[in-house]
N, C-alpha and C positions, 0 to 999 in steps of 0.2 A: 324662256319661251314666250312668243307672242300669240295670242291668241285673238284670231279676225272671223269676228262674224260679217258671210257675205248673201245677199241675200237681193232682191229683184224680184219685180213684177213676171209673170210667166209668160215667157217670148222673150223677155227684156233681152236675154243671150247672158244668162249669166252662167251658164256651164262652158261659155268661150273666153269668158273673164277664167274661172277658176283654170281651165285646164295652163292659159297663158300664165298662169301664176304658181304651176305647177312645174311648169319650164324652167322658171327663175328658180324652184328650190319648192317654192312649198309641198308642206304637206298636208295634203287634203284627205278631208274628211266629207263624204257626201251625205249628204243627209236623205236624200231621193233613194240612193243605193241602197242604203242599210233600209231603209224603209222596206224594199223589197223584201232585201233580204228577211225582212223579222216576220214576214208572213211569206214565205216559201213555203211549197207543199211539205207537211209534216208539222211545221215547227206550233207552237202554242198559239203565235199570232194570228195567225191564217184560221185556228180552231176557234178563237175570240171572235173575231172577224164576221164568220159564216154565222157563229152563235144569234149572233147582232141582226145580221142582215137577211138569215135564211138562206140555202145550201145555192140557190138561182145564179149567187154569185161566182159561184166557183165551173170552169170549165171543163170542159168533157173527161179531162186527162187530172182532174184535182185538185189544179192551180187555179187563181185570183183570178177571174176574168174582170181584166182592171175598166176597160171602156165600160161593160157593164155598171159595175158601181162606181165607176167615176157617172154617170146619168145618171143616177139615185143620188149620191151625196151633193155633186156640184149645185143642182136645183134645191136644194133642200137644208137650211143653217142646223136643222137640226140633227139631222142624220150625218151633215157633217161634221158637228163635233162629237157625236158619240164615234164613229171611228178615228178623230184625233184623239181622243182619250182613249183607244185600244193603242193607237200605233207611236204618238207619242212618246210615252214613257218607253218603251223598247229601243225608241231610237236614241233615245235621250240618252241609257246606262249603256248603250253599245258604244256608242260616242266619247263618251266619257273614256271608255276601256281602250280606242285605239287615242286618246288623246294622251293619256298617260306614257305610253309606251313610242311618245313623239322623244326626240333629241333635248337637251338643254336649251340650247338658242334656238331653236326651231320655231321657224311661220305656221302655225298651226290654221288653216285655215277650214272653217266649216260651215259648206253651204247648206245653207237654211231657208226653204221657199218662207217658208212660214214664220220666220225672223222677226218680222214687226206687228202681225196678229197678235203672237202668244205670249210677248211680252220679254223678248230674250236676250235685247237687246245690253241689259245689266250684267250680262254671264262672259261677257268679251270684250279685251280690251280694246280695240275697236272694230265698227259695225259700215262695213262698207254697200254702198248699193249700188248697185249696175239699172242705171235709168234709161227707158222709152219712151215712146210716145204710146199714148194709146192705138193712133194708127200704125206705128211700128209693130207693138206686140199681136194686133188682131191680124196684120197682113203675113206675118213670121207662121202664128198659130195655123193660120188658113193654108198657106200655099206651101210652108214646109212640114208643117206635121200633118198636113190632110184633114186638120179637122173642119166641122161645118161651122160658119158662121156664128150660128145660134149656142154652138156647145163652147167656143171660145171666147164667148162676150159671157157667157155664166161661168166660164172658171175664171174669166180675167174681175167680174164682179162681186165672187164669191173670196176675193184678198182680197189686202189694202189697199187703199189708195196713194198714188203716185205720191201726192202731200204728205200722206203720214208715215211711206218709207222716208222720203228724202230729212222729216224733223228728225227720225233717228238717227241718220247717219253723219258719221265722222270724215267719211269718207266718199263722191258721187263718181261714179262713172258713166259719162256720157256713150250709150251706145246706138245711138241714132246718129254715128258717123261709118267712114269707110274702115275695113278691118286696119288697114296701114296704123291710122290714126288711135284705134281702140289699142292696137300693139304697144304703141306710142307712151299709149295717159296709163295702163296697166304695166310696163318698164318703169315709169315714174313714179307708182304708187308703188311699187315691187321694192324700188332701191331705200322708201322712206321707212317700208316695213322692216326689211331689212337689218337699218338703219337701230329700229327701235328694239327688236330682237338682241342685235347684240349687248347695249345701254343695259337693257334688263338684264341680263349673263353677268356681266361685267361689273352692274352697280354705278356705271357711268349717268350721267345726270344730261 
């Protein structure tokens, strides 16, 4: 089994990297999904959560009203790490659980917004990053997710910086080109994965 941490600024298009990689074989583990998931209505998380923040967060029907406290936490370092340290660890041993229950040679691929904040990049044999521009990511945030201006320059300010993704990784992906091209460089990086999956199976060097 290979294990790839993938991880990108937010806009960067790194959920078009993983799904293209999903194509080839891998198997993907989201890190954004389960996140959800661990604070759905009911579950402990979402009861953490509220504990934290006060009931404001939650919407009419019981669920996470996420834009809500995404305006609390994105403005605020400190608020935002007390809900990493609720949702974190939940994401962490869920991960863990569906990484187990991957194939022998298996790409195990698991996207991680937050890959070069928390320090993760030691837990994966290697750590690939799907790169922007800043004006890439801000016009992506703006004109394809709707958000305003001001809320996408605090969540793109509130993670790392381009510089200290790219010292982690092993691997970059250019996606400040046309999709043909992104197709292209993620087939490439696919075969090398690949490649290194079966070596480890095998004991090939």
């Amino acid at each position: 089994m290979l294990t790839v941490g993938l991880t990108g600024g937010i806009g960067a298009g790194k959920s078009e990297v993983s799904r293209l990689l999903v194509e080839h074989g891998a198997v993907l583990i989201d890190s954004d999904r389960i996140a959800r998931e661990v604070v759905a209505p009911g579950t402990p998380g979402l009861a953490a959560v509220a504990d934290a923040f006060g009931t404001d967060i939650l919407a009419a029907d019981g669920s996470l009203d996420r834009p809500r406290l995404g305006s609390l936490v994105f403005a605020d370092p400190g608020k935002l790490a007390v809900l990493n340290s609720i949702v974190h660890p939940l994401v962490r041993d869920r991960s863990r659980e569906l990484q187990s229950a991957a194939a022998e040679d298996a790409v195990v691929v698991n996207d991680v917004p937050l890959l070069t904040e928390n320090g993760l990049a030691p837990l994966y044999d290697i750590v690939i990053v799907v790169d922007a521009s800043p004006e890439t990511q801000l016009d992506r945030l703006v004109r394809l997710r709707g958000m305003t201006e001001d809320d996408a320059r605090a969540r793109m300010a509130a993670q790392a910086t381009r510089e200290q993704r790219r010292q982690i990784a092993d691997v970059v992906i250019d996606n400040d080109v046309p999709l043909d091209a992104l197709r292209k460089r993620v087939a490439e990086v696919w075969d090398d994965l690949a490649r290194r999956a079966r070596q480890g199976t095998t004991g090939a060097e």
